[in-house]
C-alpha positions, 0 to 999 in steps of 0.5 A: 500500500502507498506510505501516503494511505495513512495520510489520506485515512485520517484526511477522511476522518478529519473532513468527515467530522467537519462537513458542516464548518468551514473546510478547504484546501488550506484547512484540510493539508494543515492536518498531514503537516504537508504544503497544500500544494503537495498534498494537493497532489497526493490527494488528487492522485489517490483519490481522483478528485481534489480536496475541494471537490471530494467535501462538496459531493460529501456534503451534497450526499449528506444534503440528500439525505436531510432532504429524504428523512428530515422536515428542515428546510431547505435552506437550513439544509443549504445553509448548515452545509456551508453553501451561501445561499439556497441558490448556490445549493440548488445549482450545485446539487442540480449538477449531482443529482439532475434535478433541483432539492424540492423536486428531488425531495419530492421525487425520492420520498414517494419512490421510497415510499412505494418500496416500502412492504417490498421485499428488496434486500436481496435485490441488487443489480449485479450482487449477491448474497454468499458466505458461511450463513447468508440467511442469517444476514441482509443486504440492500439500498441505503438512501439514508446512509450515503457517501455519494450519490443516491444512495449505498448498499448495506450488509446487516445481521438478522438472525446471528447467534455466534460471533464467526458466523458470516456472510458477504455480499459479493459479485464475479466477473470474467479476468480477461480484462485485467489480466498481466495488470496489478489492480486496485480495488478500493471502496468506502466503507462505514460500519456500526456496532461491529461485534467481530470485523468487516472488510472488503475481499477480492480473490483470483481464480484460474480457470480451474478454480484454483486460488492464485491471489487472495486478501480479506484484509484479515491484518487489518480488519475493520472493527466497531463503529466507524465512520465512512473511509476508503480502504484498499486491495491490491493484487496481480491477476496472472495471465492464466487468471479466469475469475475475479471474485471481489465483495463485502465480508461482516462476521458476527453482529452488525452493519456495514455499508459500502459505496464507490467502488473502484477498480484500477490499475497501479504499476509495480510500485504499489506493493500487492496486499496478497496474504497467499504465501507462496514458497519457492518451488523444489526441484525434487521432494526433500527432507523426507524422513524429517532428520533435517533441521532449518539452518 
């Protein structure tokens, strides 16, 4: 992982606890001890945005969700997440969300409304539920708890009894694509009670089903309440690469959400977080009888 992830995890934190004060570049880079100019740097080129940027559609998506499960008006809204005037809210939201606060409102509150009685945890495009227990776990569409956009996808416990039961929320895909490259899966992630861990995963299979690159972040787990953050997977997909299996693991009681996933490419600089051990191949079986030590 990059030696500026630290810098950029307690960046997030630091903005999210601050989305309704003052924020800017220079406020922002004072918290990594950089120049604003160089941290400017570090964060667009991880993040893919500007600091400036980033805080606005975290503002906007914490708007959004006032707008659906508040009553506060809308320029109260506009106004405790710093923008000047109700216009200025309106023509940035607009920008985001196609369409401006009081018809979104409006809009949103009755789609939501007519989901509710509807059976729609098991219903996300493109995912599904797996794991040791999935029936013992939900997952679904959060338009309350978001990063960006409309809204984030959740992983809860239902009926869990023992702390190691376990379930993901996960997806697949050909490898064809990212094959001979090393990619970068990241995704926010924000987490409440947490009796044991959550994290993301990411595998690599041949076509035979065979494991060949493998991390769910069990050094470095996710643990309690959290609020939201990125973290990371890198891993190399090998030429004889088939699958690429990537998701959302929660052990035991609790919630997870995620949003904004990503896959990219990282050149060899970026160290993999692979966890499978591979030793050096022998050129024939050695040690048979057990008589020799490690020298």
């Amino acid at each position: 992982m990059s030696h500026y992830d630290p810098i950029i995890k307690r960046t997030f934190e630091f903005v999210e606890n601050s989305l309704h004060e003052p924020l800017n570049l220079e406020i922002v880079a004072a918290q990594s001890a950089f120049s604003k100019y160089h941290f400017h740097r570090i964060f667009k080129t991880s993040v893919g945005m500007t600091v400036n940027e980033y805080i606005r559609l975290r503002r906007l998506a914490n708007a959004s969700s006032a707008l659906l499960y508040s009553d506060e008006r809308i320029l109260d809204i506009a106004l405790y997440y710093q923008f000047e005037t109700q216009e200025s809210f309106t023509k940035a939201f607009k920008e985001v969300y196609k369409l401006p606060p009081g018809k979104y409102r409006k809009m949103m509150s009755t789609i939501i409304k007519n989901m509710e009685g509807n059976d729609m945890t098991t219903t996300i495009k493109g995912w599904f539920l797996s794991g040791g227990d999935p029936y013992n776990y939900e997952m679904g569409i959060d338009h309350e708890v978001v990063h960006q956009g409309k809204g984030s996808a959740y992983l809860k416990s239902k009926t869990v009894l023992d702390t190691e039961e376990f379930s993901t929320m996960m997806q697949q895909c050909k490898a064809e694509k990212f094959r001979n490259k090393r990619i970068k899966f990241s995704g926010f992630i924000r987490t409440q009670e947490l009796e044991n861990l959550a994290s993301l995963w990411m595998r690599v299979d041949n076509a035979t089903g065979d494991v060949l690159q493998f991390d769910n972040m069990s050094n470095r787990p996710i643990k309690g309440t959290t609020n939201w953050n990125r973290y990371s997977i890198v891993l190399d997909v090998p030429e004889q690469s088939s699958v690429l299996s990537f998701g959302v693991i929660l052990t035991g009681k609790g919630t997870v959400w995620a949003d904004h996933f990503s896959f990219e490419e990282v050149n060899e600089d970026t160290p993999t977080t692979n966890l499978e051990i591979h030793g050096e191949l022998q050129d024939e079986p050695v040690n048979l009888s057990f008589d020799e030590v490690i020298g």
